[in-house]
Backbone as ProteinMPNN parsed JSONL, in Angstrom:
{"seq_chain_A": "XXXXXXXXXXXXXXXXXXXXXXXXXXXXXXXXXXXXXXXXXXXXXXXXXXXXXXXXXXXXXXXXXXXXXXXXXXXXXXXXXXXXXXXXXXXXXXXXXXXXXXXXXXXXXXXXXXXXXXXXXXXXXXXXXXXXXXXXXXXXXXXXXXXXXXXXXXXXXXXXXXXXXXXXXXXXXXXXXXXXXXXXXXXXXXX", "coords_chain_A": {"N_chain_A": [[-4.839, -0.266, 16.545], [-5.179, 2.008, 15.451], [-7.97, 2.47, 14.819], [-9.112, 1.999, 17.304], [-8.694, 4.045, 18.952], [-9.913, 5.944, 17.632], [-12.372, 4.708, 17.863], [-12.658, 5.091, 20.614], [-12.769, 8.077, 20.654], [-15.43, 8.484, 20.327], [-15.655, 7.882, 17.629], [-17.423, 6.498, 14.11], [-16.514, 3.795, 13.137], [-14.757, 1.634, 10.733], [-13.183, -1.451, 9.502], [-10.878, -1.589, 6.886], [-8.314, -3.826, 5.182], [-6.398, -4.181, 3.138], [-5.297, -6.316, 0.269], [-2.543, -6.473, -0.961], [-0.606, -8.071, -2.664], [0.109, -11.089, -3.765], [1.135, -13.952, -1.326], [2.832, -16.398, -2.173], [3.653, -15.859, -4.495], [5.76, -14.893, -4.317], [7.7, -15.771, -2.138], [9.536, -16.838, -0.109], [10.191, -17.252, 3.66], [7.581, -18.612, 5.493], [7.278, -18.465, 8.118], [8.559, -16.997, 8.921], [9.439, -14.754, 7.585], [5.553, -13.691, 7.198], [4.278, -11.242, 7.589], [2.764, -9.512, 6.001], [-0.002, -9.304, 3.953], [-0.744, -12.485, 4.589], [-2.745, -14.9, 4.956], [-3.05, -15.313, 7.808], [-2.237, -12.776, 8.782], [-4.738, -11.247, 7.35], [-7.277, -12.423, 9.084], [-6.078, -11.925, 11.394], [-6.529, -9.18, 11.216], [-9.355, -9.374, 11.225], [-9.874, -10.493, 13.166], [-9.798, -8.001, 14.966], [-11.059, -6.262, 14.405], [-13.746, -7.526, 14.803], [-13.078, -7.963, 17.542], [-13.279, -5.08, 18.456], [-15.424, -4.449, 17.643], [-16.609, -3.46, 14.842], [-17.034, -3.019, 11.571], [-15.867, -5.073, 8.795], [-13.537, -5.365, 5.993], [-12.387, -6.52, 3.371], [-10.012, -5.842, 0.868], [-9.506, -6.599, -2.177], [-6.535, -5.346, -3.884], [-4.57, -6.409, -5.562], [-3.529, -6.152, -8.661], [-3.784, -3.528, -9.35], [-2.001, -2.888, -7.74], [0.257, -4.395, -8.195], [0.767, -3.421, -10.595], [0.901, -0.722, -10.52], [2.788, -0.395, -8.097], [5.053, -2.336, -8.062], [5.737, -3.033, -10.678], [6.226, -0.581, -11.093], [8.827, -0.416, -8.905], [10.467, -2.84, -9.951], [11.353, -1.768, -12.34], [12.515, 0.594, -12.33], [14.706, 0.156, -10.106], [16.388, -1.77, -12.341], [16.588, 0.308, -13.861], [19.404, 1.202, -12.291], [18.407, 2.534, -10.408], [17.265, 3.896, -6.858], [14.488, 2.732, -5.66], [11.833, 3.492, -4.01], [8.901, 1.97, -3.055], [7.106, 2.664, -1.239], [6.649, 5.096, -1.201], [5.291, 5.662, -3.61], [2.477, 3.46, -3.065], [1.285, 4.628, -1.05], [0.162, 7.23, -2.436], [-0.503, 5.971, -5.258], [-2.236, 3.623, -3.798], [-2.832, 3.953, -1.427], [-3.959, 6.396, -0.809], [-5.221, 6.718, -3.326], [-6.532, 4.117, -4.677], [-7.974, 2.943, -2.181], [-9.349, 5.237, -0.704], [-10.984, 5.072, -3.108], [-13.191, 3.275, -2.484], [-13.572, 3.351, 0.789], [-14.764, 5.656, 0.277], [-17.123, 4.604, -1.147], [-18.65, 3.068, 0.564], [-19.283, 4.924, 2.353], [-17.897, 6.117, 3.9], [-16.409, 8.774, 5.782], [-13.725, 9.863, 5.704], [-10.233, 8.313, 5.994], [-8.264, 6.731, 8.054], [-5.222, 5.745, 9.125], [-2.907, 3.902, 10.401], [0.213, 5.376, 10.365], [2.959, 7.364, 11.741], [2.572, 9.818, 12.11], [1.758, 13.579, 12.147], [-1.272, 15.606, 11.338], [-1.305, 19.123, 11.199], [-3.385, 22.202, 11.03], [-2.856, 24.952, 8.123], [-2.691, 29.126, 8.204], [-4.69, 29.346, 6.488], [-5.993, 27.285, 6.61], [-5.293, 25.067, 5.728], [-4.472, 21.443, 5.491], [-1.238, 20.303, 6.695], [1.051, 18.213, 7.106], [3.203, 17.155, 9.303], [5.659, 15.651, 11.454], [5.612, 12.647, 13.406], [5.203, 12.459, 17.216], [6.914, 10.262, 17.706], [9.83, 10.045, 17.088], [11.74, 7.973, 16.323], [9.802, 6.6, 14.467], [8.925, 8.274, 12.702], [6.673, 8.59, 9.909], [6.41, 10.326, 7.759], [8.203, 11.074, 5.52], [7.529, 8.535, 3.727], [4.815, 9.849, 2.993], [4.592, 12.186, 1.521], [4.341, 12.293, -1.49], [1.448, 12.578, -1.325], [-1.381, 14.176, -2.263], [-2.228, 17.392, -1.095], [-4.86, 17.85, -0.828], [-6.319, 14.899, -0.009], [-5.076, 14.695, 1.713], [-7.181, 16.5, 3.627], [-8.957, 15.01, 4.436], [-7.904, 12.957, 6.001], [-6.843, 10.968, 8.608], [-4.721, 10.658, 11.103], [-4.405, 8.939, 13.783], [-2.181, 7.744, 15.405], [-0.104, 9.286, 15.371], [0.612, 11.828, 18.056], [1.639, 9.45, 19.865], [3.666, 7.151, 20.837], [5.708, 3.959, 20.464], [5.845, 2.321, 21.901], [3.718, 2.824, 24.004], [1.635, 2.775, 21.801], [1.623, -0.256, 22.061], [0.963, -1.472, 24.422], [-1.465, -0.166, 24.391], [-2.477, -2.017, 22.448], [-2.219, -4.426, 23.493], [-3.44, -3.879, 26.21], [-5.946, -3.737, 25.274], [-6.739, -6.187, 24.301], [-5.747, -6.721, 21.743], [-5.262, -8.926, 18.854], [-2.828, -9.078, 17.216], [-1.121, -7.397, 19.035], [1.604, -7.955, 19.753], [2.877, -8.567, 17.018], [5.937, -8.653, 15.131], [6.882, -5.836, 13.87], [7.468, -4.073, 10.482], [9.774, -2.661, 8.69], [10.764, -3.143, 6.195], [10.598, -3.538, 2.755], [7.695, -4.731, 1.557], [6.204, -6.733, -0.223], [8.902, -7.544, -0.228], [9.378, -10.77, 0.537], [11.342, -11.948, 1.497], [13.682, -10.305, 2.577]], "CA_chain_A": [[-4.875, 0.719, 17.61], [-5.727, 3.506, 15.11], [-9.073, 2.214, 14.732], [-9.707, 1.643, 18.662], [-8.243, 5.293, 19.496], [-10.997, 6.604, 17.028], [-13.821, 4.759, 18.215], [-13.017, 5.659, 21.603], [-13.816, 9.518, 20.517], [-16.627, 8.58, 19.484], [-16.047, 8.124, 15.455], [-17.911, 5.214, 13.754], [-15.04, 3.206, 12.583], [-15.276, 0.258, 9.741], [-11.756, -1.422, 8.962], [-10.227, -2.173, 5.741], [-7.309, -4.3, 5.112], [-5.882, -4.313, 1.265], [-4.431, -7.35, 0.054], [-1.652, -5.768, -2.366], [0.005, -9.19, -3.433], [-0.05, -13.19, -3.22], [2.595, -14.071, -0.77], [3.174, -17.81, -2.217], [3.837, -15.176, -5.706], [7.133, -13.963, -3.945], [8.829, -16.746, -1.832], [9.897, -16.69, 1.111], [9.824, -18.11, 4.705], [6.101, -18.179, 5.636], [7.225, -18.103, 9.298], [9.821, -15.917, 9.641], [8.397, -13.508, 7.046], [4.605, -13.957, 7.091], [4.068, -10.447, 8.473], [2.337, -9.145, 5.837], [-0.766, -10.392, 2.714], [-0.759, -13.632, 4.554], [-3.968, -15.447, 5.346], [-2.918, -14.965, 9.351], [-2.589, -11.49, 8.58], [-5.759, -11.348, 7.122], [-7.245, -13.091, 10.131], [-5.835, -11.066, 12.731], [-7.435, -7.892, 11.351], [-10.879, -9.493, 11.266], [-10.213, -10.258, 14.64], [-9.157, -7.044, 15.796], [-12.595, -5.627, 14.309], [-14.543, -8.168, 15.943], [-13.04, -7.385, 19.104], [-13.827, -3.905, 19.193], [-17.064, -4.096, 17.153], [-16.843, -2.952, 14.163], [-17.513, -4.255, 10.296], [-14.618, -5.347, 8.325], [-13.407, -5.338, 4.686], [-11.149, -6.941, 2.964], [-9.889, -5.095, -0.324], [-8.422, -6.997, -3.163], [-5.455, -4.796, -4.51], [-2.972, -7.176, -6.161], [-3.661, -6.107, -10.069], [-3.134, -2.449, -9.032], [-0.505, -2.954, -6.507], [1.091, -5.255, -9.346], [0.573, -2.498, -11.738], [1.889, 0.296, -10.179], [3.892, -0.345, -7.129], [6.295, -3.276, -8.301], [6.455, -2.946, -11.601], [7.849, 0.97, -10.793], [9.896, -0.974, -8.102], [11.608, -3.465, -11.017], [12.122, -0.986, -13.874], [13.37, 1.445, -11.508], [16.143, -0.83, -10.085], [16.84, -2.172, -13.585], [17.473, 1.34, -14.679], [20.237, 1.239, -11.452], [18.029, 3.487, -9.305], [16.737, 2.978, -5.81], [13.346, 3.116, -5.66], [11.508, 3.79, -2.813], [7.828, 1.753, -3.53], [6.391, 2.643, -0.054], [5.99, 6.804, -1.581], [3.877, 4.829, -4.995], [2.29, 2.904, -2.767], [0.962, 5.581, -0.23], [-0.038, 7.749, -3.36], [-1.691, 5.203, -6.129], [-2.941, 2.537, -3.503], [-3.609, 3.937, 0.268], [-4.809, 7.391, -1.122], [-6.127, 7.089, -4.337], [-7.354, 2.978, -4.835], [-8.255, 2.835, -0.936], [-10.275, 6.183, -0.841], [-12.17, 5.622, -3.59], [-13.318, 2.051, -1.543], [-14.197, 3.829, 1.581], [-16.083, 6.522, 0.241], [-18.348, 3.72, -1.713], [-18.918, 2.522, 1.652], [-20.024, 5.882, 3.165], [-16.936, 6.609, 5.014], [-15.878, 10.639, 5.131], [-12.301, 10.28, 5.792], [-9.319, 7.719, 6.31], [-7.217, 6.773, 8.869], [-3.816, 4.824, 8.777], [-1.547, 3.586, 11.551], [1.287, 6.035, 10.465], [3.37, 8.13, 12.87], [2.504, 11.233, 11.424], [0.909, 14.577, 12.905], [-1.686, 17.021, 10.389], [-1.493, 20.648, 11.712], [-3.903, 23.204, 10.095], [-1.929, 26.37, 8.52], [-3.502, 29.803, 8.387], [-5.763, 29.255, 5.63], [-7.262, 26.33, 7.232], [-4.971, 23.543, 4.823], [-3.57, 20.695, 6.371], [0.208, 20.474, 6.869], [1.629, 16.901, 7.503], [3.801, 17.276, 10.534], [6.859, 14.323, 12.312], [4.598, 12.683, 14.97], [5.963, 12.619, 18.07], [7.984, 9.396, 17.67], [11.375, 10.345, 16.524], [12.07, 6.543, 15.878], [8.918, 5.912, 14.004], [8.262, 8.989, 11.912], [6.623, 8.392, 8.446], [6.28, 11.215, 6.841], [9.172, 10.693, 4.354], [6.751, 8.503, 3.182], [3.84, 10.577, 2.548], [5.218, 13.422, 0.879], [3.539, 12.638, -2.513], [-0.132, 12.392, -1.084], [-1.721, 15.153, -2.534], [-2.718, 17.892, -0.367], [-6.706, 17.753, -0.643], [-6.174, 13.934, 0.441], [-4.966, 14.793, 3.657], [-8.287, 16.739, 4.497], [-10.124, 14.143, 5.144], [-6.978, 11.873, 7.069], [-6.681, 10.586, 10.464], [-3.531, 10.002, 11.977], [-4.585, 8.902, 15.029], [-1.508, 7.444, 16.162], [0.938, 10.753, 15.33], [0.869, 11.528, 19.255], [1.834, 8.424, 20.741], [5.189, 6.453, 20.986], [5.737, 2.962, 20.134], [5.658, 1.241, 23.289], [2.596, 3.583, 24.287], [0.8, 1.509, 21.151], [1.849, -1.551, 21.953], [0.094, -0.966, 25.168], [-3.162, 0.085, 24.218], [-3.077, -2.649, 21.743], [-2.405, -5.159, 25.211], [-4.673, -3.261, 26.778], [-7.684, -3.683, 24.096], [-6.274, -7.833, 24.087], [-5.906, -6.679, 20.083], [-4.73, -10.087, 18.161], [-2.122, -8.142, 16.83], [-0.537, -6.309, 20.044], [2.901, -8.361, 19.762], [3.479, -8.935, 15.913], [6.838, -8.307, 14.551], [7.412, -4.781, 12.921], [8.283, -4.467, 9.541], [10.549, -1.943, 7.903], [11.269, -3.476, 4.732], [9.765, -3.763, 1.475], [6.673, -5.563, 1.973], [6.878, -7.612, -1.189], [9.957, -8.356, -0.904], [9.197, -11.22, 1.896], [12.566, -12.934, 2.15], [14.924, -9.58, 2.783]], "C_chain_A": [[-5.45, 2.038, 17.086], [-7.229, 3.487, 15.273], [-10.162, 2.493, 16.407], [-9.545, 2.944, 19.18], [-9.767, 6.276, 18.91], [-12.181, 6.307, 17.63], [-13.851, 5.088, 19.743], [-13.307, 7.024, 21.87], [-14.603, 9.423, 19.782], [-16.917, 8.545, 18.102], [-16.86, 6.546, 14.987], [-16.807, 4.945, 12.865], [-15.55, 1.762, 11.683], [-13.508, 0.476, 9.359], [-11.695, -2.284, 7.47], [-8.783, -2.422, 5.572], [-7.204, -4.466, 3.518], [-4.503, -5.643, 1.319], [-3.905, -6.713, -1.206], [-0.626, -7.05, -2.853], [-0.098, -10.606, -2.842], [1.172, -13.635, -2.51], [3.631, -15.201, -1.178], [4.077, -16.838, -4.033], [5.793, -14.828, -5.571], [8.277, -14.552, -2.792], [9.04, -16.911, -0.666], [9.454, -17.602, 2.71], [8.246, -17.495, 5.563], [6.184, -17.875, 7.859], [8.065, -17.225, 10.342], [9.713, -14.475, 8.744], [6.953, -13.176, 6.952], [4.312, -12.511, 7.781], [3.081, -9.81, 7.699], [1.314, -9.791, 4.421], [-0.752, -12.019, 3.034], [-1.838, -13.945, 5.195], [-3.87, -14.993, 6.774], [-3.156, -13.443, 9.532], [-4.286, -11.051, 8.677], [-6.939, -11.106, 8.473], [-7.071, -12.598, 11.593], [-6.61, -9.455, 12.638], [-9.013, -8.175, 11.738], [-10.665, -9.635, 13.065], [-9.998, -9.623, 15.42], [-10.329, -6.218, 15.521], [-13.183, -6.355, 14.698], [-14.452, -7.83, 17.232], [-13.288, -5.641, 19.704], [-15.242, -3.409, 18.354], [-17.577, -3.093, 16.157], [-16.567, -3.614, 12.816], [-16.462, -4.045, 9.569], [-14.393, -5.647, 7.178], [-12.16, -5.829, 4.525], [-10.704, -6.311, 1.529], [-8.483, -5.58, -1.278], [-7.685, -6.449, -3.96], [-4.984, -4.957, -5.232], [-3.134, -6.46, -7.34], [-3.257, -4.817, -9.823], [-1.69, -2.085, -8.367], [0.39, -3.695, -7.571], [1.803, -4.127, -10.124], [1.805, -1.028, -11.895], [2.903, 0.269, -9.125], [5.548, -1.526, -7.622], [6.732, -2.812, -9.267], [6.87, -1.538, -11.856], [9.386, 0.228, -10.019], [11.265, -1.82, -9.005], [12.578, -2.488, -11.725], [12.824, 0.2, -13.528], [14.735, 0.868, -10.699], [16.363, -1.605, -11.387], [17.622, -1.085, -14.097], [18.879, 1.64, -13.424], [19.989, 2.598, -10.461], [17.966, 3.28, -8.196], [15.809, 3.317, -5.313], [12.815, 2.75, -4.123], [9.475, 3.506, -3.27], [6.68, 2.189, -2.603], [5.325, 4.055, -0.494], [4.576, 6.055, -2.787], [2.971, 4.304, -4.218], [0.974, 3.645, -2.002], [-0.298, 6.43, -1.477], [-1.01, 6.961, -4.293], [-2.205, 4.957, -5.286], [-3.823, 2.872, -2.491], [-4.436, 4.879, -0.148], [-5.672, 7.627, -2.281], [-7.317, 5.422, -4.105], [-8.858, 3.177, -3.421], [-9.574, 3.942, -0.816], [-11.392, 6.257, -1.556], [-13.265, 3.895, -2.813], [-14.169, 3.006, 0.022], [-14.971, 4.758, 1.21], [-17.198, 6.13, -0.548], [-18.972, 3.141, -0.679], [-19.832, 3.518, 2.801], [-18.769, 6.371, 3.734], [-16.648, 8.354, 4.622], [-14.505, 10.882, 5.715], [-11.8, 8.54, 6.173], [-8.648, 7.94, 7.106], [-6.456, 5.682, 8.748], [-3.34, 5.033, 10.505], [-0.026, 4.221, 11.295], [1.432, 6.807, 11.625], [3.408, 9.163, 11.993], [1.51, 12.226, 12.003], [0.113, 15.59, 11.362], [-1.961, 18.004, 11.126], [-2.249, 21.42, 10.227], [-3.173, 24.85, 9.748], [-3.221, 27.232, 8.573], [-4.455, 29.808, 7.03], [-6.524, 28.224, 5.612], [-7.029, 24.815, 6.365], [-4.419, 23.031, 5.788], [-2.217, 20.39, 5.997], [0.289, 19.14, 7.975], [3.337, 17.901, 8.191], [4.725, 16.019, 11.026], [5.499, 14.496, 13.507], [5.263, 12.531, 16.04], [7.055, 11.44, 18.223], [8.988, 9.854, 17.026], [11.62, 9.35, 15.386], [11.361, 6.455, 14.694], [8.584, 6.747, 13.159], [8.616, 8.358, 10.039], [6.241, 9.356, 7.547], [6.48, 11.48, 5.828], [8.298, 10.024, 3.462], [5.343, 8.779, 2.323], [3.688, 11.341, 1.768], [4.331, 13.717, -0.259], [1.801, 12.764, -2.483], [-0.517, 13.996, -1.36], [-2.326, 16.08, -1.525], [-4.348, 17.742, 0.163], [-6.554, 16.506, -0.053], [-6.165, 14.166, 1.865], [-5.985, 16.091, 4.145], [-9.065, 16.059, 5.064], [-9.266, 12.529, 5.774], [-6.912, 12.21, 7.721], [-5.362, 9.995, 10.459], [-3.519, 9.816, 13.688], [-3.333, 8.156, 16.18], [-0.02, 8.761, 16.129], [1.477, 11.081, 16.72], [1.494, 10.729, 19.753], [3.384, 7.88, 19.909], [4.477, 4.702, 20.965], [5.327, 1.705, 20.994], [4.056, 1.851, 23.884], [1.589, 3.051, 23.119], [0.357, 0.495, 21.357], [0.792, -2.281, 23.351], [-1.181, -1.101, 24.951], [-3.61, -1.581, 23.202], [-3.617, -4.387, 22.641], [-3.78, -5.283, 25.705], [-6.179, -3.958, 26.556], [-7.262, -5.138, 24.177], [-6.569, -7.842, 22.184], [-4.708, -8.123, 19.673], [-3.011, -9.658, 17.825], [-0.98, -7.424, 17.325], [0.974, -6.986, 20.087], [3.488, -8.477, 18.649], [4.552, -8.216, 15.675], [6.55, -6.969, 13.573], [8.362, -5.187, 11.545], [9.097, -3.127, 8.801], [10.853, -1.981, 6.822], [10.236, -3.441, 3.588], [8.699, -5.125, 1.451], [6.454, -6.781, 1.058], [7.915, -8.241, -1.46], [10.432, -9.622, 0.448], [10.892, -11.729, 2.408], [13.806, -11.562, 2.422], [15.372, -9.669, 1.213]], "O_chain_A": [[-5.992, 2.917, 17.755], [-7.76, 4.442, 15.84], [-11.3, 2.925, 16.589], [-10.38, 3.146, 20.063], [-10.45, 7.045, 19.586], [-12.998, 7.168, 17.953], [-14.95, 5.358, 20.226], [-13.894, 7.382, 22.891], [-14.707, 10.028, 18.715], [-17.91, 8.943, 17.493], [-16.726, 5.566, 15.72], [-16.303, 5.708, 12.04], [-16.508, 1.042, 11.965], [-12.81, 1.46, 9.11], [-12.303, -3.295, 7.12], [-7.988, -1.499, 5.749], [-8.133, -4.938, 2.863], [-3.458, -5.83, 1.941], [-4.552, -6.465, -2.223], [0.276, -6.645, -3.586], [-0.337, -11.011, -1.705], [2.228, -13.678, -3.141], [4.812, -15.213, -0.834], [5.058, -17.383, -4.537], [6.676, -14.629, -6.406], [9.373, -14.04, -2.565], [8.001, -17.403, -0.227], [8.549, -18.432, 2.781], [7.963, -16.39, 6.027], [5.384, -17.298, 8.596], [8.206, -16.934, 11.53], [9.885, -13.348, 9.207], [6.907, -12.034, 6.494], [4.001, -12.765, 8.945], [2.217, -9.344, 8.441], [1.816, -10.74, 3.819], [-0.749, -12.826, 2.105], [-2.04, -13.234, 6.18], [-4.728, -14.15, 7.037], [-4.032, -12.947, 10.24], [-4.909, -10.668, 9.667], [-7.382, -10.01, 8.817], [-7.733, -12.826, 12.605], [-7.08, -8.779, 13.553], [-9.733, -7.411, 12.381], [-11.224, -8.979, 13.944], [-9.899, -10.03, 16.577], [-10.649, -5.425, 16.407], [-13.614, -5.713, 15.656], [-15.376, -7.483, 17.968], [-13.414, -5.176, 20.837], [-15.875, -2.355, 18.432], [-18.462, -2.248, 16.293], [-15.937, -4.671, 12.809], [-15.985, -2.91, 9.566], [-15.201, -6.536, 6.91], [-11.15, -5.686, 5.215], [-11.739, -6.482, 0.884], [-7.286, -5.292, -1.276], [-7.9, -6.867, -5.098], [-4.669, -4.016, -5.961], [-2.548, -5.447, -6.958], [-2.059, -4.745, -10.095], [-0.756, -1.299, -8.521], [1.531, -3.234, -7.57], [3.012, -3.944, -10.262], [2.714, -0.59, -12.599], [3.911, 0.953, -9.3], [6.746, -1.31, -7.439], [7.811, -2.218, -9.271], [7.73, -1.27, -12.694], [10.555, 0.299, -10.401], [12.476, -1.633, -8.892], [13.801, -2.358, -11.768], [13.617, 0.762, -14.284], [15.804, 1.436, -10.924], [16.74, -2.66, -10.877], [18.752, -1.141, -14.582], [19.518, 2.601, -13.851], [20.799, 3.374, -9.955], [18.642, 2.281, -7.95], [15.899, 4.197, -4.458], [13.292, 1.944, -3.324], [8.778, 4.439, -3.671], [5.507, 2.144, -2.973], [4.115, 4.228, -0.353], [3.35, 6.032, -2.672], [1.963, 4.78, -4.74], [-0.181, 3.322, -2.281], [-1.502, 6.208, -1.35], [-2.216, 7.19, -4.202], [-3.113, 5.778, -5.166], [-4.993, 2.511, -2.364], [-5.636, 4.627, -0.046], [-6.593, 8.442, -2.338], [-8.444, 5.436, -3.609], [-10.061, 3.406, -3.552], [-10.721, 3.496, -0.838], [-12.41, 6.901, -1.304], [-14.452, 4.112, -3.055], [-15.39, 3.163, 0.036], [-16.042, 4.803, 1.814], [-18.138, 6.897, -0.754], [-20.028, 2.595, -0.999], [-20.64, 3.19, 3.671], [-18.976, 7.522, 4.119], [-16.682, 8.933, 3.536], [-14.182, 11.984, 6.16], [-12.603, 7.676, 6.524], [-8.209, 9.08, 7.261], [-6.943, 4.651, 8.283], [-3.424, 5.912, 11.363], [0.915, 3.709, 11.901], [0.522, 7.019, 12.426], [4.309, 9.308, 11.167], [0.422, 11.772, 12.357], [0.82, 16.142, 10.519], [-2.955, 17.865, 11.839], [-1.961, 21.346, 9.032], [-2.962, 25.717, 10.596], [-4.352, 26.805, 8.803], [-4.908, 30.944, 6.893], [-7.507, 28.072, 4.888], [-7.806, 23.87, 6.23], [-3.937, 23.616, 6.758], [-2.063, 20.194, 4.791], [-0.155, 19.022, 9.117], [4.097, 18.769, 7.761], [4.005, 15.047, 10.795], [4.858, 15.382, 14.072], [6.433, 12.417, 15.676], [8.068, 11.702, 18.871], [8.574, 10.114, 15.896], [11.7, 9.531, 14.171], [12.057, 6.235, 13.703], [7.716, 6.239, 12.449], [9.571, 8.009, 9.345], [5.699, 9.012, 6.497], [5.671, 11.969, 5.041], [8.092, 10.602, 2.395], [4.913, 8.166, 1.345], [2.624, 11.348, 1.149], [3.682, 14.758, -0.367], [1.084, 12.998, -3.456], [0.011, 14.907, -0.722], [-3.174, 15.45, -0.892], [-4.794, 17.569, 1.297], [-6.671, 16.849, 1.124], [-6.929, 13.927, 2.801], [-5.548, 16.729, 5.103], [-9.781, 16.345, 6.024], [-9.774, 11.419, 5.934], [-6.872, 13.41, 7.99], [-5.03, 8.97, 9.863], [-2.836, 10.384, 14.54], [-3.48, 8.043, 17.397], [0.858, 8.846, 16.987], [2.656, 10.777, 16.901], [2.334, 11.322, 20.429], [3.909, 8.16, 18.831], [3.352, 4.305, 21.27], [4.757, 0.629, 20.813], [3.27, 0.953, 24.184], [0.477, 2.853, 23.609], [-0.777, 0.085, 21.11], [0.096, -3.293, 23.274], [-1.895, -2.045, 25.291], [-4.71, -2.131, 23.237], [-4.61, -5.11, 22.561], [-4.704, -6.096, 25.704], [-7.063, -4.44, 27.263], [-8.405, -5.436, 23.831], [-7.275, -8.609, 21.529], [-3.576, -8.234, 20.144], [-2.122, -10.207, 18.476], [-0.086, -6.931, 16.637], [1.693, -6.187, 20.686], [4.712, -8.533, 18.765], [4.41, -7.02, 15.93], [5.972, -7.173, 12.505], [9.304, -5.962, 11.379], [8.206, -2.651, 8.098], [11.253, -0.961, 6.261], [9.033, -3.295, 3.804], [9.038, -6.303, 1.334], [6.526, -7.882, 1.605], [8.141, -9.083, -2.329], [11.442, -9.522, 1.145], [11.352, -11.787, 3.548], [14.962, -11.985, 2.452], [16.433, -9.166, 0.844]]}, "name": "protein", "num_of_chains": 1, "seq": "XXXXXXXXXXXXXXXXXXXXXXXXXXXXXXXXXXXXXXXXXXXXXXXXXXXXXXXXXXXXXXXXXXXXXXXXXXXXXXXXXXXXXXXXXXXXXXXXXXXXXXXXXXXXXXXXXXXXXXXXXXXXXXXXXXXXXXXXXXXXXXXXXXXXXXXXXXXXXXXXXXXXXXXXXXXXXXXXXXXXXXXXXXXXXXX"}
């Protein structure tokens, strides 16, 4: 939906999906967890850029995503912490790996499907903002994304409410528009 919101103001939009781990690597029920790194997955993005006409990437992660997101996630619950891999994740993978990927591609900014708003302060920086979902705000997550990063992010869904997504994604007949939400640790398929 972020993608389809953009190209309907007019942005030239190209999607990338990051495969950040092997799902068969980590267990679980392929049909009652399969929500995320699974071939269907996959699959449903291409056909959510097909359907609104635009060229599609797939971006092999795992060795990074291995690197830094889990193995913080282990050795950080080993030491009897409780790590939170989504902030690493955001930080190494979406903003640093990811970025440097689209801007080999030509792209001049990122956009994500977070619920998050950027307001400009008075010196013209951007200031990550709660998007209007209450429910849905990810901000918490963002936190460590370096400021300069978020000059050149789109949060094109920040505005909008959950059901007001789900909608547009209807709407657009996006592959996608009913899948199960996930909240949890994306790696960690079985709960």
């Amino acid at each position: 939906v972020a993608a389809v919101v953009l190209k309907e103001a007019g942005c030239e939009v190209v999607g990338i999906t990051m495969k950040l781990w092997e799902y068969d690597d980590v267990g679980g029920d392929r049909e009652k967890d399969g929500r995320c790194c699974t071939l269907e997955a996959f699959m449903d993005a291409r056909a959510v850029a097909d359907r609104i006409g635009i060229p599609h990437y797939t971006l092999d992660l795992t060795g990074p995503f291995e690197d830094t997101v889990i193995n913080y996630f282990v050795g950080e619950y080993r030491q009897g912490r409780t790590p939170n891999p989504c902030i690493v994740c955001n930080i190494a993978i979406k903003w640093a790996a990811l970025w440097r990927k689209a801007e080999a591609i030509g792209c001049e900014a990122i956009a994500t499907g977070h619920y998050a708003i950027l307001q400009r302060n008075e010196q013209g920086e951007p200031v990550l903002r709660r998007g209007v979902d209450c429910e849905r705000d990810q901000t918490y997550f963002l936190w460590g994304v370096p400021q300069v990063d978020f000059a050149r992010t789109i949060f094109p869904l920040g505005t909008l409410r959950k059901p007001e997504v789900r909608a547009l994604a209807s709407f657009h007949g996006l592959a996608n528009a009913e899948r199960a939400e996930s909240r949890d640790v994306c790696f960690v398929a079985d709960d």
